[in-house]
N, C-alpha and C positions, 0 to 999 in steps of 0.2 A: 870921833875922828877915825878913819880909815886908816891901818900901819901906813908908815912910809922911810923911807932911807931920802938919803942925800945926795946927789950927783955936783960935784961943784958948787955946793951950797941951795943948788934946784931940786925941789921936792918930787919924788916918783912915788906914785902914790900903785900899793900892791896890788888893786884891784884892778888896775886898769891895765897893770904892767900884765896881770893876768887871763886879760881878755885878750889881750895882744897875742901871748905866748899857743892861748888855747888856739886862738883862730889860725896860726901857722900849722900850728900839730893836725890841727882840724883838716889846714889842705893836705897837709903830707900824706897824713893816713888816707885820704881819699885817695889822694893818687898813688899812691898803692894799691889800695882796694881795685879802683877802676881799670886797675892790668888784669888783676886775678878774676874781677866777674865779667870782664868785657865791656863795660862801659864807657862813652864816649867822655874825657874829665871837662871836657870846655862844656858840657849841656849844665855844669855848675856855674865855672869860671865866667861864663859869657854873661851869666847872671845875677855876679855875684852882689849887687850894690844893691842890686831888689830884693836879694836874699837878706844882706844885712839891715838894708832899713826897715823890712817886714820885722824880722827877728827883734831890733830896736823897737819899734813901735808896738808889736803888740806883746810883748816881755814886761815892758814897765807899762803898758795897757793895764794888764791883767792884774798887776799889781797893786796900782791906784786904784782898781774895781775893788780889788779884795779889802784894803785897807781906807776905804773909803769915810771911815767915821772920822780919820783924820785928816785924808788928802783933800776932803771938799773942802778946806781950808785954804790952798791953793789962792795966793792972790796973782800973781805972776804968772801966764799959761806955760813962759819961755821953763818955770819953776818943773814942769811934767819931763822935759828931756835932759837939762841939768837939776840934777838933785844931789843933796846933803846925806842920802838914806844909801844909797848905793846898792838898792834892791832891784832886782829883777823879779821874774814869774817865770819857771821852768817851763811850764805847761804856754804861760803863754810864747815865748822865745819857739818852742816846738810848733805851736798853731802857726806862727807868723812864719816857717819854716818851709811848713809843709804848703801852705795855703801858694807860700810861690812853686814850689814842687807839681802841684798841682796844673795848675793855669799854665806850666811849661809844658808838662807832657798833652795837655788838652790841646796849647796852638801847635805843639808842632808833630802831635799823633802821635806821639809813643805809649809804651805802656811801665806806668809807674813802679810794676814792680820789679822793672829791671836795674833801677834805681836806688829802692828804698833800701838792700843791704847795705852796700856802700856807704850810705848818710846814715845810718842809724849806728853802723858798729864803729861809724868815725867819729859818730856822735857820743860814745860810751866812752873811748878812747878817751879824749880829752873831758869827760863829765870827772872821771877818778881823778885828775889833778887839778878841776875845780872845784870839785866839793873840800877837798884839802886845804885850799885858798879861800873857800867859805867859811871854813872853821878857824882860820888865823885875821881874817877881817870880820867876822860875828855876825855874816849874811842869813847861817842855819845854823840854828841851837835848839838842845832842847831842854825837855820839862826837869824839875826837879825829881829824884830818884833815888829808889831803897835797893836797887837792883843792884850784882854786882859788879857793873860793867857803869861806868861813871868819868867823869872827868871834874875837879875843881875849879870854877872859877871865882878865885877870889886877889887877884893881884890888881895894880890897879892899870895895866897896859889893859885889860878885859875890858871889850866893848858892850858887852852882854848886859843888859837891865839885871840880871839875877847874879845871884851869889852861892856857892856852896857845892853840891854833889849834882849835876846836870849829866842827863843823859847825851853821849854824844852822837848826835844825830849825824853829822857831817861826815864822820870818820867811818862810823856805818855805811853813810853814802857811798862814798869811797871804797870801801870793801868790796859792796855787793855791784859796787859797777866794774871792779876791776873783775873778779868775778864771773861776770856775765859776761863782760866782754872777752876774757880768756876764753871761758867756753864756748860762746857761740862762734870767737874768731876761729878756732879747732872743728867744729862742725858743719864753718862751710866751707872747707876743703872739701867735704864729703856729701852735702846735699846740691844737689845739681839744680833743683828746680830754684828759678832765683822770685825770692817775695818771701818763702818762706820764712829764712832767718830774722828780714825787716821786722813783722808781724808776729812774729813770736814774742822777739827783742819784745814791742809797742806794748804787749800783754804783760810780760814778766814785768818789764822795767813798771810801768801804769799798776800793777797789782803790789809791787815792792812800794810804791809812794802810799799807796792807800792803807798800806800797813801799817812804814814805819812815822807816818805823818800823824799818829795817834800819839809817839812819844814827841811832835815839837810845842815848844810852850808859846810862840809865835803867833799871835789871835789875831783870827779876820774878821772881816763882815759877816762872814756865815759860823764860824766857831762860835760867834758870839752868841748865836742866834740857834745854831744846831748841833747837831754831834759832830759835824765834820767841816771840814772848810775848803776852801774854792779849789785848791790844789787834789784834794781827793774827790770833788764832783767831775773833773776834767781826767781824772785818773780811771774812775768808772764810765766814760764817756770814750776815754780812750783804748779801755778795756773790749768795751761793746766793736767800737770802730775796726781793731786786732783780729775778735772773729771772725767778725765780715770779711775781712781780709784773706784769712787764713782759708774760708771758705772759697773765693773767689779765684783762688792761687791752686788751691786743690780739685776744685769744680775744672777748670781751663788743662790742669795737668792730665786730668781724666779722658777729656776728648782729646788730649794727645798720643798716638801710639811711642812718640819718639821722644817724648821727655821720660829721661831719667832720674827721679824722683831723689835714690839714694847712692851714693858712686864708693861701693868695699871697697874697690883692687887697689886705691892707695894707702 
């Protein structure tokens, strides 16, 4: 069962209270962001119901893919968007993200990377106080551990299948996004060319999952089957996609006289 508290005897249940919380932070920061790189905030807003049913749909997509030895069990279809598991797919929420990202800049001729800092370091923003929420509702945990850096769970409010000395994966999570998002929010004061920071972000963040996705004890379809699992095929996929990026942002800066690559004098 998910934590939850009481409201006049009506149950709030914390996962949900924190999807809510994120997705406000998630506008704020943007609209923020959208003053300081010059973006239009409504090329989201005007969008936003496609954005969130793409994200809904291919999040818990990816994750019935990956868990699939138990989700083809599934008798109820209504059972795929309400669920008992309160799992998502990181990688798939970002696919179903971009993929509207996409299709907007394509109908109405812009170019995406004027876009993609904004969403990605809004994206980091609120990722640090869900992965915090991940680890108090038992969405990300990890393997049993001799390291010395560990967390016990052995009480019985622990939603966790395991017992004992777990690596904690979540709070890691948490670290390296606050982290990264410190850093890269400081470094695009100062890099003028915009795509850059997106596509960096898309690299670091995508090479941090493939790493720290070795310590979760979490088994998919492909764990089961390989060294790795669906989260870090999509992390390597999203790796590859980052360069291309990176190249394409650097390639365009080139044939321009007038873009300014990196801006000292502040």
């Amino acid at each position: 069962m998910n934590p939850y508290f009481e409201i006049f005897w009506y149950p709030v249940y914390i996962f949900w209270l924190s999807i809510v919380v994120c997705f406000f932070l998630f506008l704020w920061m943007l609209k923020k962001l959208s003053v300081r790189f010059g973006f239009e905030y409504h090329f989201f807003t005007n969008s936003i119901l496609w954005y969130f049913i793409s994200v809904f749909l291919f999040s818990r997509l990816f994750y019935v893919i990956s868990m699939w030895k138990d989700m083809k069990h599934i008798q109820n279809p209504f059972d795929f968007f309400i669920m008992n598991d309160y799992n998502f797919s990181l990688f798939g929420a970002l696919f179903g993200f971009f993929i509207v990202l996409f299709l907007n800049v394509k109908l109405l001729k812009k170019s995406i990377h004027k876009y993609i800092d904004g969403f990605v370091l809004s994206f980091l923003f609120v990722s640090i106080l869900w992965f915090i929420w991940a680890f108090f509702g038992g969405q990300v945990y990890g393997e049993i551990t001799s390291l010395w850096i560990w967390i016990a769970y052995d009480n019985w409010l622990s939603t966790i299948p395991l017992t004992g000395k777990l690596f904690p994966l979540p709070l890691v999570y948490s670290i390296s996004c606050f982290v990264l998002f410190s850093t890269l929010y400081i470094l695009s004061m100062y890099v003028k060319t915009r795509g850059i920071i997106g596509y960096v972000w898309l690299w670091i963040f995508s090479a941090m999952v493939l790493a720290l996705e070795f310590f979760s004890w979490k088994p998919d379809i492909f764990s089961l089957a390989y060294w790795i699992n669906l989260s870090q095929i999509w992390a390597i996929i999203f790796i590859a996609v980052s360069f291309y990026g990176i190249f394409r942002v650097m390639n365009i800066s080139s044939k321009s006289q007038k873009t300014i690559l990196w801006d000292v004098t502040k």
